[in-house]
mmCIF file of the N, C-alpha and C atoms, coordinates in Angstrom:
data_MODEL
# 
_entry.id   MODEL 
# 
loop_
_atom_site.group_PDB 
_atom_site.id 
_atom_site.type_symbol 
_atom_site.label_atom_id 
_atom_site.label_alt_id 
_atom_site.label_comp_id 
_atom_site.label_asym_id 
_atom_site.label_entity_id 
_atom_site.label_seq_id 
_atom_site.pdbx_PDB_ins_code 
_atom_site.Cartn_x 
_atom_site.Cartn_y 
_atom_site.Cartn_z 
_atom_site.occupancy 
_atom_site.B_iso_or_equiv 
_atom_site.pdbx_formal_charge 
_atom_site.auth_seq_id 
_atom_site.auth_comp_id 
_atom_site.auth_asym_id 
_atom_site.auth_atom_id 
_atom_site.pdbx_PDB_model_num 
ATOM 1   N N  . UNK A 1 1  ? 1.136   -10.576 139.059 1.00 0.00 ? 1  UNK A N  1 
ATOM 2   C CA . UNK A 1 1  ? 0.980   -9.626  140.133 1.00 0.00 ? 1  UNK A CA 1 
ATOM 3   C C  . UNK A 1 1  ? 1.546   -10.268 141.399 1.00 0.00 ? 1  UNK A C  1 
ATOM 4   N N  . UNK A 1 2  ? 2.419   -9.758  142.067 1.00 0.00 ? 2  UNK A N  1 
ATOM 5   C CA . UNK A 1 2  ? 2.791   -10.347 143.074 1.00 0.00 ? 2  UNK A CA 1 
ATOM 6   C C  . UNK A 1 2  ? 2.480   -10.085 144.601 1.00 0.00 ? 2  UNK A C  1 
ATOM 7   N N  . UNK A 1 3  ? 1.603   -10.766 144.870 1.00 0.00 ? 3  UNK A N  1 
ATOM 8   C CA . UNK A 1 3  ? 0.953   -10.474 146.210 1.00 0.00 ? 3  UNK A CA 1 
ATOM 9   C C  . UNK A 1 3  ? 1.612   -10.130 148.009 1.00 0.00 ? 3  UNK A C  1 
ATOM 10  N N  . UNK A 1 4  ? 2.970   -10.295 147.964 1.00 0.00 ? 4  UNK A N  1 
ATOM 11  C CA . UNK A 1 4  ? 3.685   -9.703  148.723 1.00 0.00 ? 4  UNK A CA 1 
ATOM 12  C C  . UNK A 1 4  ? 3.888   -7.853  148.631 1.00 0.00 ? 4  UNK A C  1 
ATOM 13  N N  . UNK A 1 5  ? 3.337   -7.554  147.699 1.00 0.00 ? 5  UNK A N  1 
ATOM 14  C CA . UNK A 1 5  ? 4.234   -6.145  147.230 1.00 0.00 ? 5  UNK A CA 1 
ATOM 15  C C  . UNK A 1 5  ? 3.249   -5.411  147.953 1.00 0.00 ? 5  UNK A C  1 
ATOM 16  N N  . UNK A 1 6  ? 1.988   -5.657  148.283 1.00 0.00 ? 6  UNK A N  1 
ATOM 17  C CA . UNK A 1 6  ? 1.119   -4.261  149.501 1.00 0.00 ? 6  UNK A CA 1 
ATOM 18  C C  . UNK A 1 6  ? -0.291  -5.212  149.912 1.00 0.00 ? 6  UNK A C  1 
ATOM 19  N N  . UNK A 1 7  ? -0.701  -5.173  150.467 1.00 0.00 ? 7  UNK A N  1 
ATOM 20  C CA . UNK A 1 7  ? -1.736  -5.670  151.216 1.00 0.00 ? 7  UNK A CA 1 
ATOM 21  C C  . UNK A 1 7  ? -2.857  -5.534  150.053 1.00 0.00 ? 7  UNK A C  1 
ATOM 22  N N  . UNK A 1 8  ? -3.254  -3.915  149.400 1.00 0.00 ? 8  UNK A N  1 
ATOM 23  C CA . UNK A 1 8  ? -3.884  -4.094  148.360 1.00 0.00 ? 8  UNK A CA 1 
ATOM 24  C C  . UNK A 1 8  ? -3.730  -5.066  147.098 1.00 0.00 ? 8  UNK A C  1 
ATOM 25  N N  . UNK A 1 9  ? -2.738  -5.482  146.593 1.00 0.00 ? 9  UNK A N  1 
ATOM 26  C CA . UNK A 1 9  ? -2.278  -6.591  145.753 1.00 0.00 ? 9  UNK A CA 1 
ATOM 27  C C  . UNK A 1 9  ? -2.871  -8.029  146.210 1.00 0.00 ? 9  UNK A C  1 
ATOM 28  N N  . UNK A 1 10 ? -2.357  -7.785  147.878 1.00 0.00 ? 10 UNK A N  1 
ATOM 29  C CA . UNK A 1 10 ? -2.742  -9.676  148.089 1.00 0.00 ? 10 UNK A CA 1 
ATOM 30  C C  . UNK A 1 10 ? -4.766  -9.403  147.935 1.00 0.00 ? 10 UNK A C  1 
ATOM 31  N N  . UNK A 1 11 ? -5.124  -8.415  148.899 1.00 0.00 ? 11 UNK A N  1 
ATOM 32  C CA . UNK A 1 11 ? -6.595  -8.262  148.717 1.00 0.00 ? 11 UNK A CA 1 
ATOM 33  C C  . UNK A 1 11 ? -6.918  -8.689  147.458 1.00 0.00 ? 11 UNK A C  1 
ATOM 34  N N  . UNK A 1 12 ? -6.550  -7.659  146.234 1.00 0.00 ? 12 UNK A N  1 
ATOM 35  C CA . UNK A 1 12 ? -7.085  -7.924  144.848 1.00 0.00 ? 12 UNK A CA 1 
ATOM 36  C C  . UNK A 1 12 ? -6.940  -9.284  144.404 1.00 0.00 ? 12 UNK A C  1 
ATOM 37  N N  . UNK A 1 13 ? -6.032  -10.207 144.716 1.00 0.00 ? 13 UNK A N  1 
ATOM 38  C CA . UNK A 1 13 ? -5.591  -11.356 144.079 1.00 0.00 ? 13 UNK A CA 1 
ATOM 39  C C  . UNK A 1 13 ? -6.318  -12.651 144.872 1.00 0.00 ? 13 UNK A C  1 
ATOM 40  N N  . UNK A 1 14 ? -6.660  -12.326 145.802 1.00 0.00 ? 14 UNK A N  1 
ATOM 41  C CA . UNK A 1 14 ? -7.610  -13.024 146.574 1.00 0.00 ? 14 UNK A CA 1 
ATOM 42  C C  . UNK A 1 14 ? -9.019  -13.086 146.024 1.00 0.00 ? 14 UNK A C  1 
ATOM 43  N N  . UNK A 1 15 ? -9.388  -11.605 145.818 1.00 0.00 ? 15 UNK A N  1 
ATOM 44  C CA . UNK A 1 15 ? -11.003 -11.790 145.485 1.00 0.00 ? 15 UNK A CA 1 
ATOM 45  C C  . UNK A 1 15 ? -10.765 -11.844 143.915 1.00 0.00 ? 15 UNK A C  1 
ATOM 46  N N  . UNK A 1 16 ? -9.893  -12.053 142.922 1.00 0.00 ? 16 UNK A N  1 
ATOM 47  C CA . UNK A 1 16 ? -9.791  -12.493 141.688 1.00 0.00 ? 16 UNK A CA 1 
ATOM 48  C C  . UNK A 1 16 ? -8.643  -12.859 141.212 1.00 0.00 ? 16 UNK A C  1 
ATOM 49  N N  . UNK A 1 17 ? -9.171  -14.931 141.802 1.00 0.00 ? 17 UNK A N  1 
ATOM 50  C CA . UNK A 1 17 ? -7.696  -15.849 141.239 1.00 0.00 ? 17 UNK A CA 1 
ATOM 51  C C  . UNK A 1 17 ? -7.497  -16.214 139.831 1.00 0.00 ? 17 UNK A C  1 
ATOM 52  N N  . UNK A 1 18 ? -8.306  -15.051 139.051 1.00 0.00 ? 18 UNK A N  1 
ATOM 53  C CA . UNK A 1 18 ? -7.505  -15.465 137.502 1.00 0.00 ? 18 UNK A CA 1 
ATOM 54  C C  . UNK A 1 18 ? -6.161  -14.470 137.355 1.00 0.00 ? 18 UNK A C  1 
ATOM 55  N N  . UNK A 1 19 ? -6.171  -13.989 138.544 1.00 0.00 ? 19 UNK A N  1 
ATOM 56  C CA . UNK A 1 19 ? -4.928  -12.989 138.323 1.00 0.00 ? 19 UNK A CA 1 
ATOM 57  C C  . UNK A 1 19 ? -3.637  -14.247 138.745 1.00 0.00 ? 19 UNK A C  1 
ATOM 58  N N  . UNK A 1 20 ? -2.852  -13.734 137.408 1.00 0.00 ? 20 UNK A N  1 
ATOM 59  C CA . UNK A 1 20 ? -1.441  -14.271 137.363 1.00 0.00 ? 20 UNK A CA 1 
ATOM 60  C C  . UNK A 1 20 ? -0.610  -14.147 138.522 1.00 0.00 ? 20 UNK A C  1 
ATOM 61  N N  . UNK A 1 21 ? 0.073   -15.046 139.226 1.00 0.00 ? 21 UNK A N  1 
ATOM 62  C CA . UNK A 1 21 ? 1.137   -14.126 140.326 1.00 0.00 ? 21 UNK A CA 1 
ATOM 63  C C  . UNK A 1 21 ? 2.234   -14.837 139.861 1.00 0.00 ? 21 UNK A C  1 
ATOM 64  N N  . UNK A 1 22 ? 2.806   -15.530 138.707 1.00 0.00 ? 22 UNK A N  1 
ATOM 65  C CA . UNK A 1 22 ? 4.239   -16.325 138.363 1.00 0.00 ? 22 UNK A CA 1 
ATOM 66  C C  . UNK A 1 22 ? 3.993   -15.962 136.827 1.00 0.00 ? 22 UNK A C  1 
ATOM 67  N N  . UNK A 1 23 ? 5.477   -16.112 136.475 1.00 0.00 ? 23 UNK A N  1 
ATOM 68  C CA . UNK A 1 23 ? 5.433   -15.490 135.341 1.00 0.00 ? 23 UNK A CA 1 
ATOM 69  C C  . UNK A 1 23 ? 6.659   -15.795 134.857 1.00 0.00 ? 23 UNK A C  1 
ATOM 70  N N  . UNK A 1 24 ? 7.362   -15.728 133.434 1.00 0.00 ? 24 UNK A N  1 
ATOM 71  C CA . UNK A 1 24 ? 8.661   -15.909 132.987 1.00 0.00 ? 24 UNK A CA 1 
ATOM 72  C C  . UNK A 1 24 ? 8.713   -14.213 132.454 1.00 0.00 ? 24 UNK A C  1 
ATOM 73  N N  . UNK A 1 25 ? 10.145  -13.973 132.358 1.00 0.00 ? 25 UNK A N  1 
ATOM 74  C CA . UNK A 1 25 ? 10.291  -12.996 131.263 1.00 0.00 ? 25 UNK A CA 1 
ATOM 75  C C  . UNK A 1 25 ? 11.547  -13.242 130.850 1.00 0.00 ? 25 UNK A C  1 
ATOM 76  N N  . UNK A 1 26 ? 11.973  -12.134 129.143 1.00 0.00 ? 26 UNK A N  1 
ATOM 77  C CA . UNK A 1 26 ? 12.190  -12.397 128.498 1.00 0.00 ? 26 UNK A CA 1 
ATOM 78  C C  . UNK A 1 26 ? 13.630  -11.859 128.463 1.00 0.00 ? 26 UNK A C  1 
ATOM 79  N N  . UNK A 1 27 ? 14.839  -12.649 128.187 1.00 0.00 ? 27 UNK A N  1 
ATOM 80  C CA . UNK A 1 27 ? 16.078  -11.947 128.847 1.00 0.00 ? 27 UNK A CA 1 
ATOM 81  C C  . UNK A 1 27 ? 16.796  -11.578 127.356 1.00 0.00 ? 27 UNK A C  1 
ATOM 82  N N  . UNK A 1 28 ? 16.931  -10.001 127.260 1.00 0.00 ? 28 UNK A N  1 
ATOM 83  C CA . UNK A 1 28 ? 17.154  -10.166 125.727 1.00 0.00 ? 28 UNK A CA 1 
ATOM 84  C C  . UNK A 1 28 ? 17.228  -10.354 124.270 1.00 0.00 ? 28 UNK A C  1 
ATOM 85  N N  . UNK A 1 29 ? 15.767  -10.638 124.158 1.00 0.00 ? 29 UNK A N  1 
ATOM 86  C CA . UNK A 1 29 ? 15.352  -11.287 123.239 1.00 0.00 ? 29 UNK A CA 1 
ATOM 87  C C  . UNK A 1 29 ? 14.156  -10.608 122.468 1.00 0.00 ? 29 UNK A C  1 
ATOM 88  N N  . UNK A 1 30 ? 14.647  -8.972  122.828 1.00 0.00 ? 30 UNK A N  1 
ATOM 89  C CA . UNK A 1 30 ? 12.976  -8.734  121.964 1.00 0.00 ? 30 UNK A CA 1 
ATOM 90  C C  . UNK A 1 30 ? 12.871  -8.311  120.839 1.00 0.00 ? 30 UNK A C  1 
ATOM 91  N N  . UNK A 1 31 ? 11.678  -8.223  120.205 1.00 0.00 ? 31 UNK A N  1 
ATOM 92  C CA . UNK A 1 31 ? 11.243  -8.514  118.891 1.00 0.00 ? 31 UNK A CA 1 
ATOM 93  C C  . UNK A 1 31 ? 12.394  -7.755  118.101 1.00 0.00 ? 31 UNK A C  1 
ATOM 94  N N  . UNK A 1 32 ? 12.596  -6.029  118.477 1.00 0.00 ? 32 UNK A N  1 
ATOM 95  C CA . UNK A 1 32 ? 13.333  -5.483  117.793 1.00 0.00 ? 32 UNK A CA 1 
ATOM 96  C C  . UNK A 1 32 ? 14.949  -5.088  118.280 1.00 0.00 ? 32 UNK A C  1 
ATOM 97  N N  . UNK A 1 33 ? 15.033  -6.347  119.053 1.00 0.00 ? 33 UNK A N  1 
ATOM 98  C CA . UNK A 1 33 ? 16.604  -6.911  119.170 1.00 0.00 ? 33 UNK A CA 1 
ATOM 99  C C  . UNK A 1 33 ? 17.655  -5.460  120.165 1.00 0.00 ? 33 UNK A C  1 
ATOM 100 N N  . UNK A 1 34 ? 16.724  -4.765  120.507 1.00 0.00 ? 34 UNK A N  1 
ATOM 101 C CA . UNK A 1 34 ? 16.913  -3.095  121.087 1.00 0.00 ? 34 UNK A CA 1 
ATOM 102 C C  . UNK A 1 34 ? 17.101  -3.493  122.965 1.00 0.00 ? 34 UNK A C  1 
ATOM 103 N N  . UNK A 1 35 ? 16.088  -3.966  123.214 1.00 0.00 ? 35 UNK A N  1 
ATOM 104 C CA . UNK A 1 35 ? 15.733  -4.512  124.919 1.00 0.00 ? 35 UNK A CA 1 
ATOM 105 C C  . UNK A 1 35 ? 16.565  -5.564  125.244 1.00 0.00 ? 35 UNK A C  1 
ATOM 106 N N  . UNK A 1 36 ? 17.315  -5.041  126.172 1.00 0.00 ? 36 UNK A N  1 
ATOM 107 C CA . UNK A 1 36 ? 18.522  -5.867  126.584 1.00 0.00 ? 36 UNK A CA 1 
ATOM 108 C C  . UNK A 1 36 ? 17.908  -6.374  128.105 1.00 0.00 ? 36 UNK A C  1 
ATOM 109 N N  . UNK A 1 37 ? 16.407  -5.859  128.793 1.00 0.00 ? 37 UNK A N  1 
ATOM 110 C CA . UNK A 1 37 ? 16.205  -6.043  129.835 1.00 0.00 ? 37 UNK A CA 1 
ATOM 111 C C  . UNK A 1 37 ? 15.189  -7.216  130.260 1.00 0.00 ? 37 UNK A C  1 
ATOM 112 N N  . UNK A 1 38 ? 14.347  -7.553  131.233 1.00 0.00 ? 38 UNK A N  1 
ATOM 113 C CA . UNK A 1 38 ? 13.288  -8.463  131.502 1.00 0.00 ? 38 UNK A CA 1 
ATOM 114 C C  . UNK A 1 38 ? 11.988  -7.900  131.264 1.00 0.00 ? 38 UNK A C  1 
ATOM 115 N N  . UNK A 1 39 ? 11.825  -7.156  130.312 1.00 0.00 ? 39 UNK A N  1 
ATOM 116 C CA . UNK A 1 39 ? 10.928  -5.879  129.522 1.00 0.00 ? 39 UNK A CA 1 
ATOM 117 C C  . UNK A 1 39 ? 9.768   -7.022  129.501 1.00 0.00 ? 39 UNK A C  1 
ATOM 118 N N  . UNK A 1 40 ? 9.933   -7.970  128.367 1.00 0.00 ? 40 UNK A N  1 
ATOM 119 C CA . UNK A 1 40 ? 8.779   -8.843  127.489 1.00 0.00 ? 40 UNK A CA 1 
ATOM 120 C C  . UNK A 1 40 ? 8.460   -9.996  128.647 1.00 0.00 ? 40 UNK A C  1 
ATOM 121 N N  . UNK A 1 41 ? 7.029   -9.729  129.261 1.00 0.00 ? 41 UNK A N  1 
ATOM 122 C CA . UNK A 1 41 ? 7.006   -10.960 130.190 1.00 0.00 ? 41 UNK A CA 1 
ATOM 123 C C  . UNK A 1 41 ? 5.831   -12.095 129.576 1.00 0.00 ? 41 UNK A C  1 
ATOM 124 N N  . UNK A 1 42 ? 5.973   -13.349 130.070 1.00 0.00 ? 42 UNK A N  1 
ATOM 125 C CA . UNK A 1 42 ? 5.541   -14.279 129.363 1.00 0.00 ? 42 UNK A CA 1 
ATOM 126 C C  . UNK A 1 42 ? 4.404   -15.189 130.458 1.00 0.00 ? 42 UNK A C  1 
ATOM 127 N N  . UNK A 1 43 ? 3.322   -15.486 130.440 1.00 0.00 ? 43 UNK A N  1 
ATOM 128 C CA . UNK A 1 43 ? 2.544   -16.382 130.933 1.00 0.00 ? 43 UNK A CA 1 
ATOM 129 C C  . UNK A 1 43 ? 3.202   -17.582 130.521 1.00 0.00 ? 43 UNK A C  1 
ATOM 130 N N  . UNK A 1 44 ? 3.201   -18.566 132.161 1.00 0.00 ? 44 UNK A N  1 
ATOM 131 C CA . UNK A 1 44 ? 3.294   -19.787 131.914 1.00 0.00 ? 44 UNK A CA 1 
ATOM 132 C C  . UNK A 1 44 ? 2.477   -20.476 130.924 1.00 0.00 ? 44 UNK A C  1 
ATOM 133 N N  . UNK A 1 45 ? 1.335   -20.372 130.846 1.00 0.00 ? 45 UNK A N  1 
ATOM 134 C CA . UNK A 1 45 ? 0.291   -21.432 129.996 1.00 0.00 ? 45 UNK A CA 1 
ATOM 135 C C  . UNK A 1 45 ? 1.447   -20.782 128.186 1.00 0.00 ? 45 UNK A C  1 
ATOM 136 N N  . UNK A 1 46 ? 2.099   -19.766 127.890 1.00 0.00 ? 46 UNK A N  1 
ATOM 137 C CA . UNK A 1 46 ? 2.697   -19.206 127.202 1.00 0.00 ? 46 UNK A CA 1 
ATOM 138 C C  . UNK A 1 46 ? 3.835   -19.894 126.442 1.00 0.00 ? 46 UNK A C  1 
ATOM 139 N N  . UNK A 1 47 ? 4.787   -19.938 127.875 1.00 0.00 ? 47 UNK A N  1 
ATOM 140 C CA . UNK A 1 47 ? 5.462   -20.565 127.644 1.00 0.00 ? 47 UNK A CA 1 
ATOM 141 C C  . UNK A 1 47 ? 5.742   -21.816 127.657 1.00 0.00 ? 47 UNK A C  1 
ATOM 142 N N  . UNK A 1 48 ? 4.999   -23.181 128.143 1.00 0.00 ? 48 UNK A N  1 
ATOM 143 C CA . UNK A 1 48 ? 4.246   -24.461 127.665 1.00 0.00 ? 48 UNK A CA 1 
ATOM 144 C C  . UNK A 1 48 ? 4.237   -24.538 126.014 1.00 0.00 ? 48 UNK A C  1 
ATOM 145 N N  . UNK A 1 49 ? 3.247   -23.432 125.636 1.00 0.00 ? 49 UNK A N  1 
ATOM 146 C CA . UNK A 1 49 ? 3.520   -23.767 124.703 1.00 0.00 ? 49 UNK A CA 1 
ATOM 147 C C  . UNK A 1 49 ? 3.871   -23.175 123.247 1.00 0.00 ? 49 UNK A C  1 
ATOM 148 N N  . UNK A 1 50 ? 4.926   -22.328 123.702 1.00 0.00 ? 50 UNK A N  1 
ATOM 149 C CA . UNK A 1 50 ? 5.927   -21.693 122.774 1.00 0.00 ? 50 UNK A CA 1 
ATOM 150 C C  . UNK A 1 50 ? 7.549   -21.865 122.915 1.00 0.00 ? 50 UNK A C  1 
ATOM 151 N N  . UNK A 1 51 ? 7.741   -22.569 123.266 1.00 0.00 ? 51 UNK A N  1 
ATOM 152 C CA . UNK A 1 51 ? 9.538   -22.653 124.594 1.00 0.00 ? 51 UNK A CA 1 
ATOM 153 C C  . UNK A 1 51 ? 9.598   -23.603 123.498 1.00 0.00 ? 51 UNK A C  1 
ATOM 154 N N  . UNK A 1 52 ? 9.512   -24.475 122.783 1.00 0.00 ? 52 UNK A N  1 
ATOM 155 C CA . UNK A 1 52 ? 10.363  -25.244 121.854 1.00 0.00 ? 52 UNK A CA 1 
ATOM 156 C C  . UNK A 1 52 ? 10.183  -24.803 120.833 1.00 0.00 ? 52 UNK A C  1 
ATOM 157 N N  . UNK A 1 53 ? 9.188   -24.012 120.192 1.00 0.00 ? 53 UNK A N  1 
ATOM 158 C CA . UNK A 1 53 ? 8.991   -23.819 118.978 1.00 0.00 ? 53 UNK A CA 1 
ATOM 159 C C  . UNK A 1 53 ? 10.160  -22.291 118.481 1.00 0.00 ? 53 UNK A C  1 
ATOM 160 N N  . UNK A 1 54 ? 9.680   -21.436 120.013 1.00 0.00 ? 54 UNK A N  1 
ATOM 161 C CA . UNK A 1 54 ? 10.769  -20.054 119.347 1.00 0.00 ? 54 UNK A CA 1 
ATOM 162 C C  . UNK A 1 54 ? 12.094  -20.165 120.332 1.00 0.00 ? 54 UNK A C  1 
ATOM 163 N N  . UNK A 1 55 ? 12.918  -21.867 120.937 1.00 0.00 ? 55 UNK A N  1 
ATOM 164 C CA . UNK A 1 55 ? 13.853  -22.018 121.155 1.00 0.00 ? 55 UNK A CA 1 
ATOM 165 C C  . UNK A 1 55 ? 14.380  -21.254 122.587 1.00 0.00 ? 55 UNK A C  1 
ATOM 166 N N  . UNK A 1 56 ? 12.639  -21.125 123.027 1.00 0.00 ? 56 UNK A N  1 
ATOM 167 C CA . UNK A 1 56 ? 13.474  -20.185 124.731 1.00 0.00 ? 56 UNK A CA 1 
ATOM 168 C C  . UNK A 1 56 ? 14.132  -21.412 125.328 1.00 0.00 ? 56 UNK A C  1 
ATOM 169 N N  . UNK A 1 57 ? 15.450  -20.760 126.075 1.00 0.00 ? 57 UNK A N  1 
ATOM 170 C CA . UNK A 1 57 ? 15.606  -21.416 127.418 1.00 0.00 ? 57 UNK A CA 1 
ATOM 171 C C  . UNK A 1 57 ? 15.411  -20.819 128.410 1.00 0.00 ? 57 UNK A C  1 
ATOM 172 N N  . UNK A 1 58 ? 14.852  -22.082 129.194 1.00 0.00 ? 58 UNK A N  1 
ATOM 173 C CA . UNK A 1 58 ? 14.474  -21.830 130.621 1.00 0.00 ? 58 UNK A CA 1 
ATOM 174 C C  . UNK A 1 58 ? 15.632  -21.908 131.575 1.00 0.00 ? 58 UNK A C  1 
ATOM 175 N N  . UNK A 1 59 ? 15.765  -20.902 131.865 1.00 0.00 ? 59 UNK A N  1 
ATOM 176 C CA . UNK A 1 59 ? 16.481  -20.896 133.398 1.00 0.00 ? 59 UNK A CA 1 
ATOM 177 C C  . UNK A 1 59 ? 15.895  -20.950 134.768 1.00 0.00 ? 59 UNK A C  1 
ATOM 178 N N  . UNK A 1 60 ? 16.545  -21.904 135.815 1.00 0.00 ? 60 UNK A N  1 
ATOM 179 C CA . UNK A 1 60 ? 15.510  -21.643 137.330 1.00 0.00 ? 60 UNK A CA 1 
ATOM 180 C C  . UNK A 1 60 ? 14.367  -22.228 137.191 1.00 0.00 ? 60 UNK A C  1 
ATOM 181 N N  . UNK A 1 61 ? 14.192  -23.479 136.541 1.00 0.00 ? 61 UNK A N  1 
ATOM 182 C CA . UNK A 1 61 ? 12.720  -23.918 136.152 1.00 0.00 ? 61 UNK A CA 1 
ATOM 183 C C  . UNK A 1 61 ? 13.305  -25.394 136.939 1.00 0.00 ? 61 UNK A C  1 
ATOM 184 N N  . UNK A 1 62 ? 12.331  -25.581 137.811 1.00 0.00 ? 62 UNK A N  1 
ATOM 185 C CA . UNK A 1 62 ? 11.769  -26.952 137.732 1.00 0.00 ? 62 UNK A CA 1 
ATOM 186 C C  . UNK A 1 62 ? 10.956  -27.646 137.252 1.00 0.00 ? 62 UNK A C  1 
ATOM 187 N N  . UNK A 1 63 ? 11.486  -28.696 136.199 1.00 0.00 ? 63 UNK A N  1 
ATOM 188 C CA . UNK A 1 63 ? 10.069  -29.411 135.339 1.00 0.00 ? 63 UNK A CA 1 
ATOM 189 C C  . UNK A 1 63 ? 9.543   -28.245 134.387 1.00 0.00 ? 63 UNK A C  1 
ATOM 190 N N  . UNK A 1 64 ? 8.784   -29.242 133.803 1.00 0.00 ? 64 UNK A N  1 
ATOM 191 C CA . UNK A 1 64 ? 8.018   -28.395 132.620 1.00 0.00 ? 64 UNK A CA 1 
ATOM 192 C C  . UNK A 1 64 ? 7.269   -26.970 133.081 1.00 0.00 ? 64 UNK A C  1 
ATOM 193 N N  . UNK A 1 65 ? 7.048   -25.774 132.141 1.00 0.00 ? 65 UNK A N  1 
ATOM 194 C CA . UNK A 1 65 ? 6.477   -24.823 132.766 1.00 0.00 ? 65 UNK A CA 1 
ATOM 195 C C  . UNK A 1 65 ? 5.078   -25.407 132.873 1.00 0.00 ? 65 UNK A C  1 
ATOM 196 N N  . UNK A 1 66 ? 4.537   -24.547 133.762 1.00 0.00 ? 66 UNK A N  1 
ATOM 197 C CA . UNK A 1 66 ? 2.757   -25.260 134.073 1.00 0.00 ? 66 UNK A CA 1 
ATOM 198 C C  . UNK A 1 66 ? 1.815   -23.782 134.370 1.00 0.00 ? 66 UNK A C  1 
ATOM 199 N N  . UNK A 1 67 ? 0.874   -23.836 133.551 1.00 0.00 ? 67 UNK A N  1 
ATOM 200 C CA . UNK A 1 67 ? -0.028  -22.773 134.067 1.00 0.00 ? 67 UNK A CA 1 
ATOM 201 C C  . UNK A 1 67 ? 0.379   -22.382 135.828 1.00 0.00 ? 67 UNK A C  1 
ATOM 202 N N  . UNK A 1 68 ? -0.141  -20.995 136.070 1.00 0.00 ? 68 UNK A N  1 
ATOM 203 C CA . UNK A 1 68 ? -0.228  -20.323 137.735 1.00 0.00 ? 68 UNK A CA 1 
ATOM 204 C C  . UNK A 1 68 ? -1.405  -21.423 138.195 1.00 0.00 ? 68 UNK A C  1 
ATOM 205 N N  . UNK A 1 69 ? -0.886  -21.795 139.749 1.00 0.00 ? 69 UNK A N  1 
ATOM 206 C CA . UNK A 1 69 ? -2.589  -22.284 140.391 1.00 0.00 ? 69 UNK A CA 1 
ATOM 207 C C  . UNK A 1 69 ? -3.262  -21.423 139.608 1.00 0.00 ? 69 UNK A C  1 
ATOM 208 N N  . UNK A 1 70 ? -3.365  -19.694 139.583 1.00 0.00 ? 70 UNK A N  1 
ATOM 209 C CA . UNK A 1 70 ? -4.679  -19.085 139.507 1.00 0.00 ? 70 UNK A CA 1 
ATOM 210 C C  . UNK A 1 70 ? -5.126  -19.030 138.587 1.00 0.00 ? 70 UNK A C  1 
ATOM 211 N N  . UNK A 1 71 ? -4.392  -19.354 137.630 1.00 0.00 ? 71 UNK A N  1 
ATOM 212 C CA . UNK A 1 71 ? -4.760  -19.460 136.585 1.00 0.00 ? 71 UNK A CA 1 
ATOM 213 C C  . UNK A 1 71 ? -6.065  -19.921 135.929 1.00 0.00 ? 71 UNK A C  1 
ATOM 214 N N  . UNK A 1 72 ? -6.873  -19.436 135.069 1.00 0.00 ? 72 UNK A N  1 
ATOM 215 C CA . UNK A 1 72 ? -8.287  -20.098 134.219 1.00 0.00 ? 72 UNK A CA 1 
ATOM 216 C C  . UNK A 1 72 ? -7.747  -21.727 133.501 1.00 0.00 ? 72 UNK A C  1 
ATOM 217 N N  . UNK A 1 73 ? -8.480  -22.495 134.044 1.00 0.00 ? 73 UNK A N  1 
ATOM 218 C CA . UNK A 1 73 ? -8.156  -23.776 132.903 1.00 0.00 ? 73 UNK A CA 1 
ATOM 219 C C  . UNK A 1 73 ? -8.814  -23.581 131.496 1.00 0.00 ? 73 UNK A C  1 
# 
């Protein structure tokens, strides 16, 4: 959720920081090979730890992906 997009967003994301605000998505790659767009989006804690096994590359990444701050440990 990205908290720039209306005042209600940043409100909501304030009074509940398990809400996601970073995120990867998926360029091309979906299940039924049809979605050519950024359709399939992916949680960091996600992609940690699925990015070597189903061969994503990361683009625009610094360092390893890492859970959101808001994220739940």
């Amino acid at each position: 959720m990205d908290p720039a997009f209306s005042e209600d967003y940043a409100e909501f994301i304030a009074e509940n920081p398990e809400v996601l605000t970073v995120g990867f998505a998926v360029q091309g790659r979906s299940p039924g090979g049809g979605t050519l767009d950024d359709y399939w989006w992916v949680c960091p804690s996600c992609v940690a730890d699925f990015a070597e096994r189903f061969n994503w590359v990361l683009l625009d990444q610094e360092g390893p992906p890492r859970p959101s701050r808001n994220a739940k440990q």
